[in-house]
C-alpha positions in Angstrom: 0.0 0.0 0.0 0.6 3.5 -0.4 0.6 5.0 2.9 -1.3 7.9 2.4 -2.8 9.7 0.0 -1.6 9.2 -3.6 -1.1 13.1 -5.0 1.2 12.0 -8.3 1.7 9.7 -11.2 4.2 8.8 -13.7 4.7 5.7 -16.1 8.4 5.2 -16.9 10.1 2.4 -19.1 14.0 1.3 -18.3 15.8 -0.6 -20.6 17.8 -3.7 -18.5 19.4 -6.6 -19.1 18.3 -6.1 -23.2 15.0 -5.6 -22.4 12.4 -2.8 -21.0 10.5 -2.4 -17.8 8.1 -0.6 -17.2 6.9 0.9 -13.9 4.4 2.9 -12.4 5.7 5.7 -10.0 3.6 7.4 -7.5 4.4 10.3 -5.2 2.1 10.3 -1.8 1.1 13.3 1.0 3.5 11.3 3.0 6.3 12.7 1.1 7.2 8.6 0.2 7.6 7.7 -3.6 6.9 4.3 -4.7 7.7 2.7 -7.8 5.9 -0.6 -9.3 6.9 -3.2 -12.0 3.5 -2.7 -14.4 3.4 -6.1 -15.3 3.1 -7.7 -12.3 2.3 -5.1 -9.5 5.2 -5.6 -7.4 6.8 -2.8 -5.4 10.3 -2.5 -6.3 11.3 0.3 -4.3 10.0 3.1 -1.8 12.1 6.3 -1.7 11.7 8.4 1.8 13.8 11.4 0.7 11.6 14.4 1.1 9.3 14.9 4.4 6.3 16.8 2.8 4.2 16.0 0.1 5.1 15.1 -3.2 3.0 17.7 -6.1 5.0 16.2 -9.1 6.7 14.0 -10.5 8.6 13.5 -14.1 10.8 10.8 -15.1 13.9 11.6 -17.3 16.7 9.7 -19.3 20.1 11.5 -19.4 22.7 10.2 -21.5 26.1 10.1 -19.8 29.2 9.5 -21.9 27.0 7.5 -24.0 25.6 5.5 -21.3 21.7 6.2 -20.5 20.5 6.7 -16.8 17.1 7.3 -16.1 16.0 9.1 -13.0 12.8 10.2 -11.5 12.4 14.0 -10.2 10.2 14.6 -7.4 9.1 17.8 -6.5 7.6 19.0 -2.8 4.8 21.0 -1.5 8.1 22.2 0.9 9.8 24.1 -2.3 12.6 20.9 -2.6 13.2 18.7 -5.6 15.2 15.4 -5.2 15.7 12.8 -7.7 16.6 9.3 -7.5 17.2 6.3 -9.9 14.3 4.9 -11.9 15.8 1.1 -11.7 16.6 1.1 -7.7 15.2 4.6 -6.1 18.8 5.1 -4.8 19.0 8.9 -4.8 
């Protein structure tokens, strides 16, 4: 479960081990976000970084000396952004 209330959304797709996965993000009044594999509705990861709660969300791909990271940005009703990484929520 969530926690509390869900205030965000955001599909992303990762590319790993030569295929893509694709997870649905959420962002919660909790200040928690929460990522799930689409396919099967497992949580893969819960990122606690920010105490209040999360307005938006976006999820990006950077490409770094030619190898792609992707990342999800959250933003906060506290005026702080944070990111972490789409495949593990490590920030």
């Amino acid at each position: 479960g969530q926690g509390r209330s869900i205030t965000c959304l955001a599909l992303t797709s990762l590319y790993v081990s030569g295929r893509y996965q694709y997870r649905i993000v959420a962002g919660s009044s909790d200040g928690t976000v929460r990522a799930w594999e689409a396919s099967s509705g497992q949580q893969v990861w819960c990122f606690k970084g920010q105490g209040s709660s999360i307005t938006c969300l976006s999820s990006i791909s950077l490409n770094v000396s030619g190898s792609y990271q992707d990342w999800i940005v959250a933003g906060s009703s506290d005026g702080t952004v944070r990111a972490c990484e789409a495949s593990s929520g490590n920030e």
